[in-house]
Each structure stands twice: as C-alpha cells, then as structure tokens.
TITORVO-405487 format. One record per residue (C-alpha): residue number from 1; x negated, y, z. Coordinates in pm, 1 decimal. Each point is the difference from the previous one (the first is absolute). Example, Ala and Ser with C-alpha at 12.3 -4.5 7.8 and 13.67 -1.06 7.14 Angstrom:
<atoms>
<atom><seq>1</seq><px>-1230.0</px><py>-450.0</py><pz>780.0</pz></atom>
<atom><seq>2</seq><px>-137.0</px><py>344.0</py><pz>-66.0</pz></atom>
</atoms>
This chain:
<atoms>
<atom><seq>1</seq><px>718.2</px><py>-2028.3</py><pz>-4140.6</pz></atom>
<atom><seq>2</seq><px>-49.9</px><py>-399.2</py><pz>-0.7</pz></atom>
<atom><seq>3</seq><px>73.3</px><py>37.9</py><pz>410.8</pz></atom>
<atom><seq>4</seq><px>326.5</px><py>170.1</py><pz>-38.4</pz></atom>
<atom><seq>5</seq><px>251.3</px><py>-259.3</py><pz>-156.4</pz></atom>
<atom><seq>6</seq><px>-92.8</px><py>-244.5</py><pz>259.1</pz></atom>
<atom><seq>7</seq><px>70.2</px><py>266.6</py><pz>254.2</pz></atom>
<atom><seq>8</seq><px>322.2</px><py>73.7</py><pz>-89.4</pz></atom>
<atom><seq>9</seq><px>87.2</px><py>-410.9</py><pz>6.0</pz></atom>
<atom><seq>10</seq><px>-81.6</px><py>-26.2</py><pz>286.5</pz></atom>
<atom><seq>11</seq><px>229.2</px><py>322.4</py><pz>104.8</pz></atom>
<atom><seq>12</seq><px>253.6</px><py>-180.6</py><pz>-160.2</pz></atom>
<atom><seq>13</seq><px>-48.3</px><py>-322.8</py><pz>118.9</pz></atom>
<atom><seq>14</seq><px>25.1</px><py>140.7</py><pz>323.5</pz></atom>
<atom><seq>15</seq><px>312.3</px><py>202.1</py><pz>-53.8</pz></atom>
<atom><seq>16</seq><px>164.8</px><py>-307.3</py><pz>-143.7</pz></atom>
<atom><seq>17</seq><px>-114.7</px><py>-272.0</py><pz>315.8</pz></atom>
<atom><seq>18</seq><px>155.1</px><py>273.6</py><pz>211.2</pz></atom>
<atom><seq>19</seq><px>280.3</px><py>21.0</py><pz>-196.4</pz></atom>
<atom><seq>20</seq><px>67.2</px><py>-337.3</py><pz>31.9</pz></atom>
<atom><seq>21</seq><px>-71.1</px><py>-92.6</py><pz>383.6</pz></atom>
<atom><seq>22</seq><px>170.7</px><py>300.5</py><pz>111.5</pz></atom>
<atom><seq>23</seq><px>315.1</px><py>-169.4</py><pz>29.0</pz></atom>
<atom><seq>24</seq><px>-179.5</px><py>-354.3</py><pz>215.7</pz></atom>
<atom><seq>25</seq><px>-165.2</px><py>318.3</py><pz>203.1</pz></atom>
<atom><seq>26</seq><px>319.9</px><py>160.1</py><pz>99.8</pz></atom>
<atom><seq>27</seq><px>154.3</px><py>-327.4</py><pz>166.3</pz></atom>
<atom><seq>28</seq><px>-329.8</px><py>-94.8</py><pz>149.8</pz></atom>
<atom><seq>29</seq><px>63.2</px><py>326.4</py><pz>191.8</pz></atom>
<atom><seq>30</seq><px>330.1</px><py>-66.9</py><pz>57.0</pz></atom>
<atom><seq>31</seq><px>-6.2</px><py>-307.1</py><pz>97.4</pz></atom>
<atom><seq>32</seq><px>-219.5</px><py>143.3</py><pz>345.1</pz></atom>
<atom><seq>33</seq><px>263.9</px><py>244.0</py><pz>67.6</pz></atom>
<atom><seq>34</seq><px>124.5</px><py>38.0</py><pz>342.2</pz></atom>
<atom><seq>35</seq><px>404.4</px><py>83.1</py><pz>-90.5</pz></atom>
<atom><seq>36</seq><px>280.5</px><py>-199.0</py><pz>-60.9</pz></atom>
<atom><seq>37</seq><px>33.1</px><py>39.7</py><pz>-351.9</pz></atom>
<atom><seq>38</seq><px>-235.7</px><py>28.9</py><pz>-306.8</pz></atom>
<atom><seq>39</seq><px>-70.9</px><py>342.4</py><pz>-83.5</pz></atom>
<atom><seq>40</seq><px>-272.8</px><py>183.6</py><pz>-116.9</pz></atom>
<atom><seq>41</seq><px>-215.2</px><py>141.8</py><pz>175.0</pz></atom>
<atom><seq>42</seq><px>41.8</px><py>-208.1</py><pz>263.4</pz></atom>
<atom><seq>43</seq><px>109.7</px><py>191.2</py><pz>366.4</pz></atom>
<atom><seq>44</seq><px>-267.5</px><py>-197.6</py><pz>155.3</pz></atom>
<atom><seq>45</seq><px>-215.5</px><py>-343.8</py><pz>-12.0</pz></atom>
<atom><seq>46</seq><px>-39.7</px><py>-318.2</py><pz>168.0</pz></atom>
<atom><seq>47</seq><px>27.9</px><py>-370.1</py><pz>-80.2</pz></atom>
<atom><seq>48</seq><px>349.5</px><py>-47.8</py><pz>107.4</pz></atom>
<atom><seq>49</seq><px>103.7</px><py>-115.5</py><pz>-321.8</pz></atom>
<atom><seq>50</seq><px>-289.0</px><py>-270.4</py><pz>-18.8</pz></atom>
<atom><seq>51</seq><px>51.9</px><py>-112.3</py><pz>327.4</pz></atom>
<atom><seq>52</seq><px>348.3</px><py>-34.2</py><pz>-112.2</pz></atom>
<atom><seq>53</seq><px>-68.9</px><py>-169.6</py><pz>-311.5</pz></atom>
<atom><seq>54</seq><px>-186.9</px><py>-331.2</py><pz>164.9</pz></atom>
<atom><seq>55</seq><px>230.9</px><py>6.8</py><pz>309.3</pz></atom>
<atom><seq>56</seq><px>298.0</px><py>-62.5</py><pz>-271.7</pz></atom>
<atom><seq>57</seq><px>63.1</px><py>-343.1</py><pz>-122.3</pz></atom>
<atom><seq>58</seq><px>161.3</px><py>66.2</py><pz>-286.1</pz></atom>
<atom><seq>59</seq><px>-305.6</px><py>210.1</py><pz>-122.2</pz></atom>
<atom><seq>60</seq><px>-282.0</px><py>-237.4</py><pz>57.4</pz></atom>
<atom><seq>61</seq><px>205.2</px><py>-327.1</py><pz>-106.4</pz></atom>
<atom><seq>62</seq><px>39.1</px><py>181.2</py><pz>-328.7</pz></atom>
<atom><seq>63</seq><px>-367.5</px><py>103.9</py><pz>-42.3</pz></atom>
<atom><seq>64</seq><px>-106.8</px><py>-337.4</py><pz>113.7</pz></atom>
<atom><seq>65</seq><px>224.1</px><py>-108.3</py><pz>-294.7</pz></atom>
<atom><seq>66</seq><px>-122.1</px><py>243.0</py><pz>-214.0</pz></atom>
<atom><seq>67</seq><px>-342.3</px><py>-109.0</py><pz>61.5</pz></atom>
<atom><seq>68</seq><px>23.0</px><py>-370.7</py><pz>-30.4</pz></atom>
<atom><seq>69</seq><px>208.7</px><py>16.4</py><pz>-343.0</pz></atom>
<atom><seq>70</seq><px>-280.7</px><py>221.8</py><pz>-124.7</pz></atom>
<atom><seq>71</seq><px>-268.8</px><py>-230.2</py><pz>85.0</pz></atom>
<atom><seq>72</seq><px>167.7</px><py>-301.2</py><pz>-161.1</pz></atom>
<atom><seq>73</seq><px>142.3</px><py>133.7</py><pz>-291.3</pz></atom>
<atom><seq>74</seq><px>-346.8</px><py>177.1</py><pz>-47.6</pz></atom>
<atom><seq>75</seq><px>-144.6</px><py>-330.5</py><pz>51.2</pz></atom>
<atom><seq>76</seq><px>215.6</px><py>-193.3</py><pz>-244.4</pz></atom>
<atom><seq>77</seq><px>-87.5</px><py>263.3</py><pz>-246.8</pz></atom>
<atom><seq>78</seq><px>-310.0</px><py>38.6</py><pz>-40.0</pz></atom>
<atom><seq>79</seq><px>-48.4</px><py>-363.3</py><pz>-28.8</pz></atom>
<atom><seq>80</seq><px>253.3</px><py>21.6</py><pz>-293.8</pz></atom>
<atom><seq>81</seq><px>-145.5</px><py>343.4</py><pz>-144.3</pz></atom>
<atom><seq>82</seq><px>-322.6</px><py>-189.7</py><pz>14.9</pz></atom>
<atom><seq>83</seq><px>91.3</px><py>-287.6</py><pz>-187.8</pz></atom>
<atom><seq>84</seq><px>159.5</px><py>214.1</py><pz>-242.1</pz></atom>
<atom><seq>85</seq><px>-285.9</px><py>203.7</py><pz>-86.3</pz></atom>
<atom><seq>86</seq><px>-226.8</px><py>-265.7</py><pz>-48.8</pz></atom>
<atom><seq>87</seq><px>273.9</px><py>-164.3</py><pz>-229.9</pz></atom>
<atom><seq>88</seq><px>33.9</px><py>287.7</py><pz>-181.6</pz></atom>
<atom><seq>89</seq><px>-406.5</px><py>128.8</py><pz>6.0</pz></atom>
<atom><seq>90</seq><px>-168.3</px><py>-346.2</py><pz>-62.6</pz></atom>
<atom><seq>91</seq><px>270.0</px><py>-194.8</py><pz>-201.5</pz></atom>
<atom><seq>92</seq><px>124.3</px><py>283.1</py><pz>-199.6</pz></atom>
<atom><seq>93</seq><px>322.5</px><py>-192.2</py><pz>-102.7</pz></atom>
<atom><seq>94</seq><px>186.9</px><py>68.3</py><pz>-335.1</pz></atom>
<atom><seq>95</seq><px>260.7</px><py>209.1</py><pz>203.4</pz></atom>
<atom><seq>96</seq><px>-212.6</px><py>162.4</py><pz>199.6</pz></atom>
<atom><seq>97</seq><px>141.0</px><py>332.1</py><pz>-11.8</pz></atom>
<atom><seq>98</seq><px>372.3</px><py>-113.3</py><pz>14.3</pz></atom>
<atom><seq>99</seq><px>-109.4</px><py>-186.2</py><pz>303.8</pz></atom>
<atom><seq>100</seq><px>-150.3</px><py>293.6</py><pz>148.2</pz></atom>
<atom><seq>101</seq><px>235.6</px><py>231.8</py><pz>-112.7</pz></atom>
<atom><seq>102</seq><px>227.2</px><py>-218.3</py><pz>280.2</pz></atom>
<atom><seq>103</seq><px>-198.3</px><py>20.2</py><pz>273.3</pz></atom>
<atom><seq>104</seq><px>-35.5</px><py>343.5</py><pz>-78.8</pz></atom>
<atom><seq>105</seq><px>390.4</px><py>39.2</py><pz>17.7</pz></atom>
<atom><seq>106</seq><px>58.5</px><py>90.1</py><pz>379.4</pz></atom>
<atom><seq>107</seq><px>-233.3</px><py>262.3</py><pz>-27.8</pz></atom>
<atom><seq>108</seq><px>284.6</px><py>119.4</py><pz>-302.4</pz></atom>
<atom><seq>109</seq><px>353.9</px><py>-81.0</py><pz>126.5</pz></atom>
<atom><seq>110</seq><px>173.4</px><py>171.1</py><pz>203.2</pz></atom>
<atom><seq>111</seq><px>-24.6</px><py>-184.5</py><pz>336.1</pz></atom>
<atom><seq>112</seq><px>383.9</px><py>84.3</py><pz>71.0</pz></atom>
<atom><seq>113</seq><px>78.4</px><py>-243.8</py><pz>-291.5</pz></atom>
<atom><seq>114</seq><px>-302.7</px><py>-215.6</py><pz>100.4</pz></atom>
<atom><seq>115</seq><px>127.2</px><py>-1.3</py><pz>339.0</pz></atom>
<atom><seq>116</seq><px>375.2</px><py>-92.0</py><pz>-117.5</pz></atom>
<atom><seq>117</seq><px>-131.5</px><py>-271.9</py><pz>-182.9</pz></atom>
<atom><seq>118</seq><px>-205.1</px><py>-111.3</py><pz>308.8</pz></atom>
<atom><seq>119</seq><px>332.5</px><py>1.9</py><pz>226.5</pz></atom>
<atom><seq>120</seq><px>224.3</px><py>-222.6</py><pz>-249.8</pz></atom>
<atom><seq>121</seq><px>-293.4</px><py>-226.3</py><pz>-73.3</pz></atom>
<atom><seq>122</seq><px>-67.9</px><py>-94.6</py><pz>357.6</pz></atom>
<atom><seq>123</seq><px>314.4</px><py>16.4</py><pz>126.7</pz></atom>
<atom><seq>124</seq><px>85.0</px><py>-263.1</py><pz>-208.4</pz></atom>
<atom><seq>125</seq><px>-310.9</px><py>-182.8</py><pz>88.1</pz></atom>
<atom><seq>126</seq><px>126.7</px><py>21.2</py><pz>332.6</pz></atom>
<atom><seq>127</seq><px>-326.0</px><py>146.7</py><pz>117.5</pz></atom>
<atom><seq>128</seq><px>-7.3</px><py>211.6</py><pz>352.8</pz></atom>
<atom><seq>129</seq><px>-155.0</px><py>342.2</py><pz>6.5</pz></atom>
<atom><seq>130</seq><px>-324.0</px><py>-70.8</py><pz>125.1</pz></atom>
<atom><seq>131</seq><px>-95.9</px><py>-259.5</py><pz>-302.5</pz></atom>
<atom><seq>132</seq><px>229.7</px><py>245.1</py><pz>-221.3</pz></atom>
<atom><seq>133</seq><px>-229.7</px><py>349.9</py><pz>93.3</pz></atom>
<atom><seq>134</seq><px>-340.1</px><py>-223.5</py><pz>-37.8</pz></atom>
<atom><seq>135</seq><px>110.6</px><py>-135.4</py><pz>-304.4</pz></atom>
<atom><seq>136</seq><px>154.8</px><py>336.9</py><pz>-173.1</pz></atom>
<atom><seq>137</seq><px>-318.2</px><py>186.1</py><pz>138.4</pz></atom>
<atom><seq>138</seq><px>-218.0</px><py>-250.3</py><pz>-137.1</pz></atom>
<atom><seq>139</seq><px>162.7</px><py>60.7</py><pz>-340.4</pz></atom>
<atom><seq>140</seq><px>-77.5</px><py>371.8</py><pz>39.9</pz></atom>
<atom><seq>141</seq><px>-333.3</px><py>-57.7</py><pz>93.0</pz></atom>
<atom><seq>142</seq><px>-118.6</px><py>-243.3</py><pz>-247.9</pz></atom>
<atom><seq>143</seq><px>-91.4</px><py>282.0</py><pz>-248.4</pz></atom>
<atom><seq>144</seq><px>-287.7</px><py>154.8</py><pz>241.6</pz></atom>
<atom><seq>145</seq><px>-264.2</px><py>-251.8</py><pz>27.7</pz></atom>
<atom><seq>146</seq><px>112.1</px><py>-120.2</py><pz>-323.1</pz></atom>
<atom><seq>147</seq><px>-137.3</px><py>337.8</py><pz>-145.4</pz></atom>
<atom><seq>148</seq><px>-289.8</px><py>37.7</py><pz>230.5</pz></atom>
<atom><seq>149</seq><px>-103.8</px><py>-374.8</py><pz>-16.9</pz></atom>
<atom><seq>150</seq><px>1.5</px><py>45.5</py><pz>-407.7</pz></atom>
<atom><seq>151</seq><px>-214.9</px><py>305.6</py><pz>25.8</pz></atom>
<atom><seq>152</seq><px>-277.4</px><py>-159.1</py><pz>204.6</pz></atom>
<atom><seq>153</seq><px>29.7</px><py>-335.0</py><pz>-283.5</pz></atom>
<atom><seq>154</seq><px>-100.3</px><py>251.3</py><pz>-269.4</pz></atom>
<atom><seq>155</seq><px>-278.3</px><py>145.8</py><pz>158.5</pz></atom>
<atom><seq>156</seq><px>-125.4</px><py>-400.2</py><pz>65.4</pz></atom>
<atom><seq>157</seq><px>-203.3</px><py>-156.2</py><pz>-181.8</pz></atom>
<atom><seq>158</seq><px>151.1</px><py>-347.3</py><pz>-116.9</pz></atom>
<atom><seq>159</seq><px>-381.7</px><py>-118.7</py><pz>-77.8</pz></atom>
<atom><seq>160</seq><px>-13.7</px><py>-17.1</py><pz>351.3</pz></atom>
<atom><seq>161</seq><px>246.1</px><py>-246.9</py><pz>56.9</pz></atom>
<atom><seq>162</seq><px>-57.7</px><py>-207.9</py><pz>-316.0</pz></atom>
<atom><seq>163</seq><px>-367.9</px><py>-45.6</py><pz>136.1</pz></atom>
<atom><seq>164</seq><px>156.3</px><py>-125.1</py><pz>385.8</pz></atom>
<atom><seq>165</seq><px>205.7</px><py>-252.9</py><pz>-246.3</pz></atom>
<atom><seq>166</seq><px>-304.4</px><py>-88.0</py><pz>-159.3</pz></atom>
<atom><seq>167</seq><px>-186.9</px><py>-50.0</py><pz>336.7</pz></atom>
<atom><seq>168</seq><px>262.8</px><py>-297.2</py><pz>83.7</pz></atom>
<atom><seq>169</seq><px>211.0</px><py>194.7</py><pz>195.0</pz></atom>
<atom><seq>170</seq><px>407.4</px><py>-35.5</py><pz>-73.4</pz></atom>
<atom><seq>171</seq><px>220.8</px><py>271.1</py><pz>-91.6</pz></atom>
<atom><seq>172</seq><px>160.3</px><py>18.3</py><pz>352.5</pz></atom>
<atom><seq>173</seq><px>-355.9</px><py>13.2</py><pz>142.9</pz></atom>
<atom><seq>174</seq><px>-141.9</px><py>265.8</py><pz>-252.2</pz></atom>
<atom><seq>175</seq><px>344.5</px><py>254.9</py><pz>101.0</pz></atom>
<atom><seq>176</seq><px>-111.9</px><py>-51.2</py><pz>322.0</pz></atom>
<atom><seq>177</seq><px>-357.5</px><py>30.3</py><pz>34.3</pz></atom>
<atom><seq>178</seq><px>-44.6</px><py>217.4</py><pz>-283.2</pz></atom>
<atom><seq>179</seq><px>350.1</px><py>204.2</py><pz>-147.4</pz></atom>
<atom><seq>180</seq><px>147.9</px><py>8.8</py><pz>331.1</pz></atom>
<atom><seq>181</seq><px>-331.9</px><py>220.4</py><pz>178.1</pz></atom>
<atom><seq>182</seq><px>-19.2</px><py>223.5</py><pz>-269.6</pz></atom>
<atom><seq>183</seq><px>367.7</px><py>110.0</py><pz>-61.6</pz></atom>
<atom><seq>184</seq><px>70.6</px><py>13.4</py><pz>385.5</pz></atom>
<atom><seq>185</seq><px>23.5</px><py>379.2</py><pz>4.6</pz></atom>
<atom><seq>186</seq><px>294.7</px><py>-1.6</py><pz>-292.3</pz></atom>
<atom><seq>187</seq><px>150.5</px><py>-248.7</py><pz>217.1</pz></atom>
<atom><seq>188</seq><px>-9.4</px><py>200.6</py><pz>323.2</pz></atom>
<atom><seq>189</seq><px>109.8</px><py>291.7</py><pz>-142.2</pz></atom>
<atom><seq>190</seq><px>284.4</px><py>-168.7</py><pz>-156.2</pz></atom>
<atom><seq>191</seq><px>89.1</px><py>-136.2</py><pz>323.3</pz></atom>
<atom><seq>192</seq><px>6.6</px><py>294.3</py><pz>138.1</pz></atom>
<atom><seq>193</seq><px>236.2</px><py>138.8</py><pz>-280.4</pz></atom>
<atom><seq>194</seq><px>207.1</px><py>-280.2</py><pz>64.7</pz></atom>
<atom><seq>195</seq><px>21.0</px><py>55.4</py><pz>317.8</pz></atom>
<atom><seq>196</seq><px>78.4</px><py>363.5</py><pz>20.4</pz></atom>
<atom><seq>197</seq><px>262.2</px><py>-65.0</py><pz>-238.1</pz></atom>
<atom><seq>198</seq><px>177.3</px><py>-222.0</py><pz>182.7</pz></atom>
<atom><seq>199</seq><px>-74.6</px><py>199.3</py><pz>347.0</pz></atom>
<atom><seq>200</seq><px>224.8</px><py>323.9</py><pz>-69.1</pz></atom>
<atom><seq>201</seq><px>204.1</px><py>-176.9</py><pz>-284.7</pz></atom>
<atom><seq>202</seq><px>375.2</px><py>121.6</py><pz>64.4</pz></atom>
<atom><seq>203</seq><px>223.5</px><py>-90.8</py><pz>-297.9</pz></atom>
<atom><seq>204</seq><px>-22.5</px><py>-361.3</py><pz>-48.6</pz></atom>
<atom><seq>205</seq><px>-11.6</px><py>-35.8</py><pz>433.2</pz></atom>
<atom><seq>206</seq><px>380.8</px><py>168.2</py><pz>9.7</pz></atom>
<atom><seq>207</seq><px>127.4</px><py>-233.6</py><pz>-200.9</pz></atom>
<atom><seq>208</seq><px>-120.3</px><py>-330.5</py><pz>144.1</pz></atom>
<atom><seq>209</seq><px>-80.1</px><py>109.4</py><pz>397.0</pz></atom>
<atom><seq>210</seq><px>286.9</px><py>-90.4</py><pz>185.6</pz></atom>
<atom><seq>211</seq><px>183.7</px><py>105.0</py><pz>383.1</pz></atom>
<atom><seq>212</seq><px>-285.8</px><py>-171.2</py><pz>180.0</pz></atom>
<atom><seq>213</seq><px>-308.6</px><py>33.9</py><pz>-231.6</pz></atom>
<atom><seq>214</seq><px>-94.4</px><py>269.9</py><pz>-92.8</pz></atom>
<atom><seq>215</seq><px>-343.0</px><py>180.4</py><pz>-146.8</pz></atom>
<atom><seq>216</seq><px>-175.6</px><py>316.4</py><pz>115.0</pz></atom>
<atom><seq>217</seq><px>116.8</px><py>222.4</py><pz>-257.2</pz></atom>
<atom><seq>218</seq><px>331.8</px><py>-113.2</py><pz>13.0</pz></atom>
<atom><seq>219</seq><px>78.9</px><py>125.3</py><pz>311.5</pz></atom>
<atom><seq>220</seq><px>-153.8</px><py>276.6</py><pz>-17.0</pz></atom>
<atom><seq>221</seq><px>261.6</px><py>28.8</py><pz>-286.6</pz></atom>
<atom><seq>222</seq><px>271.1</px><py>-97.7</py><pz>289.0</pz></atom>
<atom><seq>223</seq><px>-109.8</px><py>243.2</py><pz>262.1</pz></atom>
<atom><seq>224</seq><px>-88.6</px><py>323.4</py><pz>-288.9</pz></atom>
<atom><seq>225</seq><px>422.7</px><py>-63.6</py><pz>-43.7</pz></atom>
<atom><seq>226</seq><px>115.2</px><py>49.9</py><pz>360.3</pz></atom>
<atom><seq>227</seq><px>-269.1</px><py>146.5</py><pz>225.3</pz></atom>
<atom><seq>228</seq><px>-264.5</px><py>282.4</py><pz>-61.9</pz></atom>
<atom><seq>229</seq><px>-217.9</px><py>-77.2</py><pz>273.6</pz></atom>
<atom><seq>230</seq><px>-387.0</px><py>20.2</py><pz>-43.1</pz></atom>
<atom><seq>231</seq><px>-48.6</px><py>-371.3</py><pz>25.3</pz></atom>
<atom><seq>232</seq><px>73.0</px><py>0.6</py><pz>-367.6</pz></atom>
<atom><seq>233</seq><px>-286.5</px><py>265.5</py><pz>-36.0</pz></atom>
<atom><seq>234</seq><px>-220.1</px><py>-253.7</py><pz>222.5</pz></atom>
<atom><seq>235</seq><px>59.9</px><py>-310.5</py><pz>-187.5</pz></atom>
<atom><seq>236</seq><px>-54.4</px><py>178.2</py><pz>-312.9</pz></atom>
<atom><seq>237</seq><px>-340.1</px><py>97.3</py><pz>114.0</pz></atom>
<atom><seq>238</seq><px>-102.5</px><py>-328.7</py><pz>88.2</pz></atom>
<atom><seq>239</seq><px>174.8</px><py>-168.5</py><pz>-311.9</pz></atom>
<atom><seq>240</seq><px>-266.5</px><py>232.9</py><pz>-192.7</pz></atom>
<atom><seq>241</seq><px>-281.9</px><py>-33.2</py><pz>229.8</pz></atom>
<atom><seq>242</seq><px>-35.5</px><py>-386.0</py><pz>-29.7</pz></atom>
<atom><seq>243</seq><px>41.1</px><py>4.5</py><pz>-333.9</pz></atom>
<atom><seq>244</seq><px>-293.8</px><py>231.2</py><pz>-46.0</pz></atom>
<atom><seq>245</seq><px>-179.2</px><py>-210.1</py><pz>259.6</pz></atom>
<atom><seq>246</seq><px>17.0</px><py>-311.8</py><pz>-216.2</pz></atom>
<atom><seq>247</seq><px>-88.6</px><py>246.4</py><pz>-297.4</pz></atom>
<atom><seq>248</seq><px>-282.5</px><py>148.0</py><pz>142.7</pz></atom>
<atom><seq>249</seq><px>-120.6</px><py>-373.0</py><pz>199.7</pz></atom>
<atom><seq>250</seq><px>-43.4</px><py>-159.4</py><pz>-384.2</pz></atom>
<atom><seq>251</seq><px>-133.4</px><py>301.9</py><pz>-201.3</pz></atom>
<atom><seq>252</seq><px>-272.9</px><py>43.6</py><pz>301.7</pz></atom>
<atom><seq>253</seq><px>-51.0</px><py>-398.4</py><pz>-44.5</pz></atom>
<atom><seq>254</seq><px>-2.3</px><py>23.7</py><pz>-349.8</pz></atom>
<atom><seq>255</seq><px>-273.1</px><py>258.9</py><pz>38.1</pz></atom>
<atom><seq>256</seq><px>-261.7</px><py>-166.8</py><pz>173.8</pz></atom>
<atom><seq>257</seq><px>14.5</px><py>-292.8</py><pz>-215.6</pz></atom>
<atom><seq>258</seq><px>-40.1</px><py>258.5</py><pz>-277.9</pz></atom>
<atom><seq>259</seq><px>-303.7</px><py>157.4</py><pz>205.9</pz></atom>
<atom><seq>260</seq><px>-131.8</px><py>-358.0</py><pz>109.2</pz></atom>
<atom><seq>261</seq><px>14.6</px><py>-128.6</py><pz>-389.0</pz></atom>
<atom><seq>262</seq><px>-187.6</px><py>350.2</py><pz>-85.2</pz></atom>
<atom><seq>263</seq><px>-236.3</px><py>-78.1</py><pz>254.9</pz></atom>
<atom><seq>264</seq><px>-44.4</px><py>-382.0</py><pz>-119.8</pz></atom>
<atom><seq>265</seq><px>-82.9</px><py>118.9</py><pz>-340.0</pz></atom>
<atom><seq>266</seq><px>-249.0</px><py>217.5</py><pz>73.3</pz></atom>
<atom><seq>267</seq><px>-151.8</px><py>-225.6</py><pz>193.2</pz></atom>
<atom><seq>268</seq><px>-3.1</px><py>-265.4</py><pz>-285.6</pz></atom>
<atom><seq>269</seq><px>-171.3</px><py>256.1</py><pz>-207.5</pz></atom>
<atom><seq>270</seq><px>-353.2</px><py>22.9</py><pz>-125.0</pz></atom>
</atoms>
C-alpha cells in the first residue's frame, strides 16, 4: 500500500512534464521541416531552416546581442544580488523586510509598467539601447541571486567567518577565502537565473531596442508578424536549447561539488 502513492506521483509527474514540453516539442519538430511554411506535421525534414538561420544577418546579429546583454546584465546582477543578500543575511538592518520587499518587486510588477517606466527613465537619461537593455535586465535580474545567494547565507555558519576575523584576516579577505567558496553554488545558480531571464526577456526589449539593435526575442516578435516560415520554429529551438544548456552546465557543476564535498567529509571522518 506504502508503494502505491509514490507510484501514482510519479504517473503524474510524468503526465504533467509532458504536459508542459509538449508545446517546446512541437516546434523542435517543426523547426526541421522540409516545407515552406510551419505546419504540423511537417511534409518533410531537413536543416534548411538552420542553415538559413546563421546564413542571415539579421538573425545572428540579434542572438549575438541577445547573448552579450545576457551575460552582462547577468554579470552586473549577481554582483548586486550578492551584495544584497549578504546586507540583508549578515546585517539584518531595521528595514530589512521593506528593503527586501523592493528587490523583490520585479518579480511582482507587471513588467509592461516596469518596462514603461524603464523607457521614460532612460530616455531621459539619454541612454542608447544597448546600456538601456543591460541596465533594465539587470533590474529584472537582481531578484535571482539575491534569493539564491540569501538561501545559501542561512544555511552558513557565521562562526565560521567570525573565527577567519579572529585569525587576522579582514572582512574583504574572510568573503573571499571563506563566504565566497561556500555560497558559490547560490551564486551560480543565480547567475544562471539572471541570465535566462534576461536571454528570452521580450517586454522590457520592445520598448527600448531600436531600428538597428535589436534582441533575439524581439525579432522573433518581428518575423512571427509578417512571415510564417520555419526559421521562427528553428530559432525557437535553439533560444530553448541554450538556455537549458547553461541550466543543465551549472546544476551538473553544482553537483560534483556537492559529490566532491560528500566525498571530503567522509574522508575527514573517523
């Protein structure tokens, strides 16, 4: 009886995961069809539509965009996410939750209004859309290793770091030989956040790309409007597979430290 609960989770589990990736799956197999047009099923398959993808300047320019937006704004925060967290975790200010309670807030407002707000506040700071999309996807992904970074402060001892202080090293020194090490797999994985979020982020990009800059997603946007041709399908499916990439490439990381620590311990035992 015990055995059959956790059967039927994982039944529905399974249902549900297929329930959800259905959809990717469809315009992964779309996006090798051999017509003209995206329909389903495809009349045949081939790579045309890849092939046609990285022969097209307009497509890879706005992927390479895509990409190096994502890797700055990811950059710039989880350095401030960081900082935040250990603000918030070790110096446990009087407004503590107010405070987090903003950096919570793009996570809550709508990012239509968040995105409005973006386009008259830089526009006014006469900013172009390069510094504009790093900066307005840097505000959207402040909230991810701000979370994750927290989590991994909780489950750290501050004896540890009191001791390093203790020892003669400074506080800069300590976060780095000692916090720094230990929280590193909160701050990957909200880098990766970070960086996902910024990497098929749509809203905020139509307001402040412009004629000659423009992000991934955006014109996929474009092209969805006036053509139906499976390169759509095929930048879709590689739009989803790097993301999972960088997914998978830091929870497998994340894992062998895990295993590696495990292995440490039990080494250190008696």
């Amino acid at each position: 009886m015990s055995g059959r609960p956790r059967a039927w989770l994982y039944v529905v589990g399974a249902l549900v995961s297929v329930f959800l990736i259905m959809p990717s799956a469809v315009v992964i197999v779309m996006s090798f069809s051999s017509g003209r047009l995206m329909t389903f099923p495809p009349p045949g398959y081939g790579i045309e539509w890849y092939r046609h993808f990285f022969q097209s300047g307009e497509w890879t320019g706005a992927a390479l965009n895509s990409i190096r937006i994502g890797l700055l704004s990811a950059a710039l925060a989880t350095v401030a996410g960081t900082l935040t967290a250990l603000g918030l975790v070790r110096g446990r200010p009087v407004a503590a939750r107010t405070i987090n309670a903003l950096m919570m807030s793009p996570l809550i407002v709508p990012v239509v209004i968040a995105a409005i707000g973006m386009y008259l506040a830089y526009h006014r700071l006469g900013l172009g859309s390069f510094a504009g999309l790093v900066m307005g996807h840097t505000v959207l992904g402040i909230p991810f290793p701000t979370i994750t970074v927290a989590a991994s402060l909780y489950g750290l001892d501050p004896d540890l770091e009191l001791e390093a202080r203790t020892l003669g090293a400074g506080p800069l020194r300590s976060f780095w030989r000692i916090t720094l090490p230990m929280i590193l797999p909160g701050v990957l994985v909200g880098a990766v956040f970070a960086f996902v979020a910024s990497w098929d982020e749509i809203v905020v990009a139509l307001f402040l790309t412009s004629p000659t800059f423009k992000t991934l997603p955006v014109t996929m946007w474009e092209q969805a409007k006036y053509t139906v041709d499976p390169t759509i399908a095929a930048a879709s499916s590689m739009l989803t597979a790097f993301a999972m990439l960088v997914l998978v490439a830091v929870l497998s990381v994340r894992g062998l430290q895990s295993l590696q620590a495990g292995q440490r311990a039990e080494r250190a035992g008696p």
